[in-house]
C-alpha positions as CSV (number, residue, x, y, z in Angstrom):
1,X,26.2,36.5,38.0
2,X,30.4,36.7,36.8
3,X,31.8,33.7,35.7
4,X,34.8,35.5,35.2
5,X,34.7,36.6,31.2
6,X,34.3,40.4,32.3
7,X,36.0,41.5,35.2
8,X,33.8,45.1,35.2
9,X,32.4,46.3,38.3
10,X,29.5,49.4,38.8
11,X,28.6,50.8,41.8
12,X,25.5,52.9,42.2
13,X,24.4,55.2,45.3
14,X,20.7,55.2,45.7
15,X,19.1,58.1,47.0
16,X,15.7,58.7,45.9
17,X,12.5,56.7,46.8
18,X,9.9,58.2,44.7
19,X,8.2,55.6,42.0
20,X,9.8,57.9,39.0
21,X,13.4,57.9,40.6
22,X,13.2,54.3,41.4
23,X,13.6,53.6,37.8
24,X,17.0,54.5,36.6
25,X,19.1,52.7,39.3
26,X,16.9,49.2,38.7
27,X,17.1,49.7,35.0
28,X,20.9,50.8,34.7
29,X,21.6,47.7,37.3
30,X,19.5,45.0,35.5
31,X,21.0,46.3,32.1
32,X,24.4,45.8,33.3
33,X,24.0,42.7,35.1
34,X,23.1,40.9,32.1
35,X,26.2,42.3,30.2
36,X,28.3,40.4,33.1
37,X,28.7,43.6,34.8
38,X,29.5,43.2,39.0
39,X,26.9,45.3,40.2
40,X,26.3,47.1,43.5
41,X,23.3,48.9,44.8
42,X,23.8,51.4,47.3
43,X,20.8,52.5,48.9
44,X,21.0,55.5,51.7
45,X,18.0,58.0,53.1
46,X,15.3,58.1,50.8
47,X,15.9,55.4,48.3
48,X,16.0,52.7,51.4
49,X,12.3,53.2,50.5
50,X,13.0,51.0,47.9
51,X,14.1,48.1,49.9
52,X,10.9,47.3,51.5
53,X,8.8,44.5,51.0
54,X,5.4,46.5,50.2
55,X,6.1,49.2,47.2
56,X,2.6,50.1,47.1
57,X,3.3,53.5,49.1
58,X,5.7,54.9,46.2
59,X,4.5,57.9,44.5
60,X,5.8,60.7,42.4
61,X,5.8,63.9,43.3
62,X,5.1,67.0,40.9
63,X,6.8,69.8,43.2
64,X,10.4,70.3,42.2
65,X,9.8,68.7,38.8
66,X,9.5,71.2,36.0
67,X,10.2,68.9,33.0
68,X,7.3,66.6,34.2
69,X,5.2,66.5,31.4
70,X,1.7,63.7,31.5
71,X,-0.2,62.6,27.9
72,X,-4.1,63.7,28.9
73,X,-6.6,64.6,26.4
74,X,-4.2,63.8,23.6
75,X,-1.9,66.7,24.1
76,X,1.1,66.7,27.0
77,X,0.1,68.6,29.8
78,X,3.1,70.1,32.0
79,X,2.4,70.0,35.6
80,X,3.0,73.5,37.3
81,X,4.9,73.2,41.0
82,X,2.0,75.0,42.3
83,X,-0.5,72.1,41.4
84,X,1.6,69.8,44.7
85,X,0.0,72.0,46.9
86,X,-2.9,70.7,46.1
87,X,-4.1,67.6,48.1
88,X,-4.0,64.3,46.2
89,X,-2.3,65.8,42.9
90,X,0.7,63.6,43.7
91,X,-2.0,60.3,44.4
92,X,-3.4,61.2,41.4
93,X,-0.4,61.6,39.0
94,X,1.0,58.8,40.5
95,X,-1.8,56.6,39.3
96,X,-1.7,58.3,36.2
97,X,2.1,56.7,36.3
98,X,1.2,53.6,37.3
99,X,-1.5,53.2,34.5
100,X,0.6,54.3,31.5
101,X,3.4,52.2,32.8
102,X,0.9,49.0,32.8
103,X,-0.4,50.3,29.3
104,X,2.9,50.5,27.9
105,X,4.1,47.3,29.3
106,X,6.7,48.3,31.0
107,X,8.2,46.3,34.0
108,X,6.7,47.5,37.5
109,X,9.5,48.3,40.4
110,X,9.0,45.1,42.5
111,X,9.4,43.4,38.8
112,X,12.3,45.6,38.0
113,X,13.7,44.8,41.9
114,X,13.2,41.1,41.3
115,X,15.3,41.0,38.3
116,X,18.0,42.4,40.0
117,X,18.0,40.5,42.6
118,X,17.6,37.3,40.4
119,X,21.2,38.7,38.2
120,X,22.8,38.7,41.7
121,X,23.3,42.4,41.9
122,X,24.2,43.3,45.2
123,X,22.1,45.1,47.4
124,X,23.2,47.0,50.4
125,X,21.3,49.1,52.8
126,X,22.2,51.6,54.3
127,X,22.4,50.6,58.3
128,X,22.7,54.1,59.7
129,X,19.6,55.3,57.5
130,X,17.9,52.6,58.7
131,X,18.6,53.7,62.5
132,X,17.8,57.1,61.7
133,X,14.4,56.5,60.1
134,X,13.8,53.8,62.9
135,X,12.9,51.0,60.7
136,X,14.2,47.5,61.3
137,X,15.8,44.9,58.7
138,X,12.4,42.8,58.5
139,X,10.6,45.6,57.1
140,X,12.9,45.2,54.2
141,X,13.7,42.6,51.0
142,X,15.3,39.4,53.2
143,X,18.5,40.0,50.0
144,X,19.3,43.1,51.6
145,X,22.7,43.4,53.3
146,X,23.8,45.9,55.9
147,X,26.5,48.1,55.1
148,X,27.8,51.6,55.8
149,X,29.7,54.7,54.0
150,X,33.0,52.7,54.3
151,X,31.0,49.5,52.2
152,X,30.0,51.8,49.9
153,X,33.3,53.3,49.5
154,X,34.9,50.0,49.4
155,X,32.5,49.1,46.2
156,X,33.6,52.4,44.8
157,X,37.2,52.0,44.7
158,X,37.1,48.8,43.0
159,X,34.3,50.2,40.4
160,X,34.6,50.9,36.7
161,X,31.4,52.7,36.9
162,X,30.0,55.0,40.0
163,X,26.9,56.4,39.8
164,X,24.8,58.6,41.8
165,X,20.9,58.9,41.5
């Protein structure tokens, strides 16, 4: 990605794995990738979710997300956290995520993941989440490298920019 004009470095821990938080860390990477920005991904417990090969199985979830507003009917319709208790509300608003997101033309996740990828951002697993959640390293993208707290925290310390999401 560098070829040495900007010597900036970001470092982001990712921790969400839900299609809506998936965003923001792919977006802010890519973004600073292409201003020659060293990038690192740090992805730990849920947003190792992100890593796999199949992204099919990310879905938003309405519980927990007051702010979470969806365009129906032409009006925005907030989504109360009673409605998650309800089986296949978080299905359904996640197609209704996936469909807007088409609609709108905005870049998918495994787009989004590609990109970064393809701007050499690097991309670090977390190896003890991965022990704890018993998956295995071929379940994930084949540009993911192992790493631990102390990778992380080497990225950090040599970081402009640290970010948490």
């Amino acid at each position: 990605m560098s070829d040495g004009s900007n010597n900036k470095k970001m470092s982001i821990i990712v921790t969400k794995g839900t299609l809506d938080w998936a965003y923001p860390p792919f977006i802010l990477a890519s973004t600073a990738a292409s201003l020659d920005i060293d990038v690192t991904l740090f992805f730990t417990f849920y947003g190792l979710q992100l890593l796999k090969k199949d992204l099919s199985h990310l879905q938003i979830s309405t519980l927990g997300n007051p702010a979470m507003e969806m365009p129906m009917m032409g009006m925005h319709m907030t989504m109360p956290n009673i409605i998650s208790a309800i089986p296949g509300v978080d299905a359904m608003a996640s197609s209704m995520m996936r469909n807007m997101i088409k609609k709108k033309g905005i870049a998918s996740i495994p787009e989004l993941r590609d990109i970064c990828v393809e701007s050499d951002v690097k991309i670090v697993g977390c190896n003890m989440t991965l022990d704890l959640f018993e998956w295995t390293p071929d379940m994930m993208i084949p540009e993911m490298e192992l790493g631990g707290a102390a990778t992380y925290m080497a990225e950090a310390l040599e970081s402009d920019i640290n970010l948490y999401i």
